[in-house]
C-alpha positions in Angstrom: 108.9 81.9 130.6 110.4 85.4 129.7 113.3 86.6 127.6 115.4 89.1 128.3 114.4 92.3 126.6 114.9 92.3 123.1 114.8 94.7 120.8 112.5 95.5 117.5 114.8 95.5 115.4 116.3 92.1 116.5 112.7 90.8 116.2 112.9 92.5 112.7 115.5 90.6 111.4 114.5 87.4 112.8 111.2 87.9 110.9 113.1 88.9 107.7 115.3 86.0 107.8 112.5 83.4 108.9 110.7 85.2 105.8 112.5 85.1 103.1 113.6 81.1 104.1 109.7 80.3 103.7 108.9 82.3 101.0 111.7 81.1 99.0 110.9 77.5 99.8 107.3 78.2 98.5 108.1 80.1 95.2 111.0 77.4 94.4 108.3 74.7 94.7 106.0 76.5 92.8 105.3 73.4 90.3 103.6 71.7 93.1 101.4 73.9 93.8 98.7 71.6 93.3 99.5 69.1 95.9 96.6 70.2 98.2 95.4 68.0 101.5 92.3 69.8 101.7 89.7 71.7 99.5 86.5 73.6 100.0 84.3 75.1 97.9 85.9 78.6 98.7 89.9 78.0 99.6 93.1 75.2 99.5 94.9 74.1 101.8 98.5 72.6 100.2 101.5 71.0 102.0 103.4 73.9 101.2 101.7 75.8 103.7 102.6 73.4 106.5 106.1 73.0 105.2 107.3 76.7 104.9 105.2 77.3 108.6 107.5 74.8 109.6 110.6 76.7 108.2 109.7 80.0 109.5 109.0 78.3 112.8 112.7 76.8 113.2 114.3 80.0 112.4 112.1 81.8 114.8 112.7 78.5 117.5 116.2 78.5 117.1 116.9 82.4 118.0 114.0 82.9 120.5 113.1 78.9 121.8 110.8 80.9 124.8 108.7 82.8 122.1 105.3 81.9 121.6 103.8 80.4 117.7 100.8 81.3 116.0 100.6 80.1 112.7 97.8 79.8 110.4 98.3 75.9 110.0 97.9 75.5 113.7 94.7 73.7 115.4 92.0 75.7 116.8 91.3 79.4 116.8 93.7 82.2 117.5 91.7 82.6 120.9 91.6 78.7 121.8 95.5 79.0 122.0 97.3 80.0 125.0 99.7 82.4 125.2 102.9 82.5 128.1 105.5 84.5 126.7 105.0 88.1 126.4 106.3 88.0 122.8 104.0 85.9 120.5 105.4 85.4 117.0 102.0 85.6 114.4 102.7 84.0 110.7 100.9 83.3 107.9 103.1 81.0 105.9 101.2 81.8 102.3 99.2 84.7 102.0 96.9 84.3 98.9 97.0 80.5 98.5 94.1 80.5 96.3 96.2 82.6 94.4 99.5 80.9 94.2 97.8 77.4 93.4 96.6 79.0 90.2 100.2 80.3 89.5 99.0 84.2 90.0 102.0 86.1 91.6 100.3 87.7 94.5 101.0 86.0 97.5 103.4 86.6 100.3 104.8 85.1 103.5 104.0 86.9 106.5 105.5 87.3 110.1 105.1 89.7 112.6 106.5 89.5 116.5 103.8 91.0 118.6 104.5 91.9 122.5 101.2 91.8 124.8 99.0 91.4 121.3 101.0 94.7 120.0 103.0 94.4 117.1 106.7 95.3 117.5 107.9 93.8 114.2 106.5 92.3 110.6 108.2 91.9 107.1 105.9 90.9 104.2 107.7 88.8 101.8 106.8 88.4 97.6 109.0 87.0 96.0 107.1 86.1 92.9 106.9 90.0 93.1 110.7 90.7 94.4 109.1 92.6 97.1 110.3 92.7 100.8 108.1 95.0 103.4 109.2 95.5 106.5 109.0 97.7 110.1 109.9 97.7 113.2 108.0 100.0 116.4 109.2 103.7 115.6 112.0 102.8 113.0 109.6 103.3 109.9 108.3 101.4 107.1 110.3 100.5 104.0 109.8 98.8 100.6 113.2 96.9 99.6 115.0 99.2 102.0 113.2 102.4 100.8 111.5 104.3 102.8 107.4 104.4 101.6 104.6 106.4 102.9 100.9 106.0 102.7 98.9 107.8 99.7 97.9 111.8 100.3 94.2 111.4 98.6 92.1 112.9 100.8 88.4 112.4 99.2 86.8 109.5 99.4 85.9 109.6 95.4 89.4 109.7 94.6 90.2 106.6 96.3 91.5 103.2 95.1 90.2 100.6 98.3 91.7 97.3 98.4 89.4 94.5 99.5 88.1 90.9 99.9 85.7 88.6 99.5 86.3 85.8 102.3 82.4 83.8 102.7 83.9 81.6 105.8 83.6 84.3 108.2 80.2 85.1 109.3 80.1 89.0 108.9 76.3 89.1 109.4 75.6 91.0 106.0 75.0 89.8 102.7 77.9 89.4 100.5 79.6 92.1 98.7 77.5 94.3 100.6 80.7 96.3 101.8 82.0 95.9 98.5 78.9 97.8 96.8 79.0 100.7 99.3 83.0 101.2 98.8 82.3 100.9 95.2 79.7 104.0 95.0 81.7 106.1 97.2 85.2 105.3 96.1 86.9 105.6 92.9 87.5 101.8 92.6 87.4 99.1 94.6 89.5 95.8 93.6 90.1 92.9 94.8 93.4 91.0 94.3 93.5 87.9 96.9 96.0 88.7 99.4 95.5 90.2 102.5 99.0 91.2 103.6 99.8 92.4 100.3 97.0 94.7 100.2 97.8 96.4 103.3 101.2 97.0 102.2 100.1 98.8 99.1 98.0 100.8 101.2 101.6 101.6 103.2 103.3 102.2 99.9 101.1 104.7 98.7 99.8 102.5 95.6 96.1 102.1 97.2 94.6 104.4 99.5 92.6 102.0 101.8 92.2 98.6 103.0 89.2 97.0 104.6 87.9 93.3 104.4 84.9 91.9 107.0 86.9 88.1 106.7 90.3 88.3 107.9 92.4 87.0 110.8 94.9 88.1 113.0 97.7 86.4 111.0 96.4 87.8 107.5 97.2 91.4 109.1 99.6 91.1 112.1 102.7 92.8 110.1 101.1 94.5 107.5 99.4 96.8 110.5 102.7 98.0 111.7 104.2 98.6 108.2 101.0 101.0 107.2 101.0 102.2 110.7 105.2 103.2 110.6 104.3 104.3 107.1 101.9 107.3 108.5 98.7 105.5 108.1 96.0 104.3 110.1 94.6 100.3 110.8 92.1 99.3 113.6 90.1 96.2 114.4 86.2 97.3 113.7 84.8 94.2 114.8 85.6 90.9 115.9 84.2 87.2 115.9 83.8 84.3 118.2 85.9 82.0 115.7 89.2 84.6 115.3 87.3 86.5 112.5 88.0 90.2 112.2 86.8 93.0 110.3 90.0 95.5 109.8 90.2 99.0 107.9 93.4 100.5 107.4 94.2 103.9 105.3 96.3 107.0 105.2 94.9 109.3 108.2 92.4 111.7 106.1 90.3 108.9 105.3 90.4 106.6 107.7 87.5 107.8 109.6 84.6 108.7 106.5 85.6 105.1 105.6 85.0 103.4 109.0 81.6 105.7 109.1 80.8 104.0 105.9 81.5 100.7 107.0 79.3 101.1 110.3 76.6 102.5 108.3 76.4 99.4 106.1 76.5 97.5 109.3 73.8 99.5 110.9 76.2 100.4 114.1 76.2 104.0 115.4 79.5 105.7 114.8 81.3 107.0 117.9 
């Protein structure tokens, strides 16, 4: 069923509002963040996940009931789910759960509103951190209501990468073997256990690039569009039968010597 056309920026403040109503849910609960109903020997899934999914989801329902859902806590693989609206709302209720469950700050809520798999609108939510990202298509990018921009470095071995570690995706390689060549070729290389997060640092100028081999389409759906309205650059490298992706993002000098590092690792000629 379609909507009537609506507007970025009224996709934006939906995503805000559902946002901030499921992050704040999460961080008042915080003293239960051990109530987990599954663990593995990598990751945690808690009921606060499911609940603030839930409250992002009403807010979203009750202004756009025709939209389509995709959250993390859903069954099945982003591609095993059909889609019939032409606006698909992405979420990721708690970015960095391993993270909050130890109490560690860095974790956000997530929500972007994507039209024909293109993201119009996302705000990044921390408010452990106090830190609300958002952008809508062609408005720009902006940090609290400040306007950021992405980082000018433009050598390689000056620049701080942001990255992850994620073993549940098969990327084909052995581990940390991204991790070793962005660690010889960069400045430094951490890694700080939230996807989202990291991409908006890239947008805010305080890291220079992003890349991680495990990530899905919810860890990066509105973080994309805030680097992207931010001057910077994000593309999909690779991606896997079970939703996996492999995802750079960076300001625009070094987005390509990093992508022809990562398809060297890979052993993929560079196009």
């Amino acid at each position: 069923m379609k909507d009537p056309l609506v507007s970025p920026a009224q996709l934006l403040r939906t995503a805000v509002e559902a946002c901030r109503e499921a992050g704040s849910h999460a961080h008042r609960n915080r003293q239960r963040r051990a109530e987990a109903f599954n663990r593995t020997a990598h990751d945690v899934k808690l009921y606060l996940d499911r609940e603030c999914q839930h409250i992002a989801r009403e807010v979203i329902r009750a202004r756009f009931p025709y939209h389509d859902f995709l959250g993390e806590e859903e069954e099945g693989t982003p591609q095993s789910r059909s889609i019939s609206c032409e606006i698909q709302w992405v979420v990721d209720p708690i970015d960095g759960t391993v993270n909050f469950s130890h109490g560690l700050p860095f974790w956000c809520c997530s929500i972007a509103a994507l039209h024909r798999g293109r993201t119009l609108a996302g705000a990044v939510y921390a408010p452990a951190l106090d830190l609300l990202f958002t952008a809508a298509k062609q408005e720009g990018a902006r940090c609290n209501r400040t306007p950021i921009r992405v980082s000018r470095v433009n050598r390689p071995a000056e620049a701080l990468v942001l990255t992850g570690a994620d073993l549940r995706v098969p990327c084909r390689l052995p581990p940390f073997a991204f991790f070793e060549a962005f660690a010889a070729a960069a400045q430094r290389v951490r890694i700080l256990g939230s996807a989202a997060l990291d991409l908006c640092r890239v947008a805010s100028g305080e890291a220079d690039a992003y890349f991680e081999s495990g990530i899905y389409l919810w860890d990066i759906a509105a973080a994309r569009l805030i680097v992207a309205e931010a001057g910077g650059r994000g593309a999909v490298l690779r991606t896997f039968q079970n939703g996996g992706l492999w995802f750079l993002a960076s300001n625009r000098s070094l987005f390509a010597p990093f992508r022809r590092l990562i398809l060297q690792v890979a052993g993929i000629e560079s196009t």
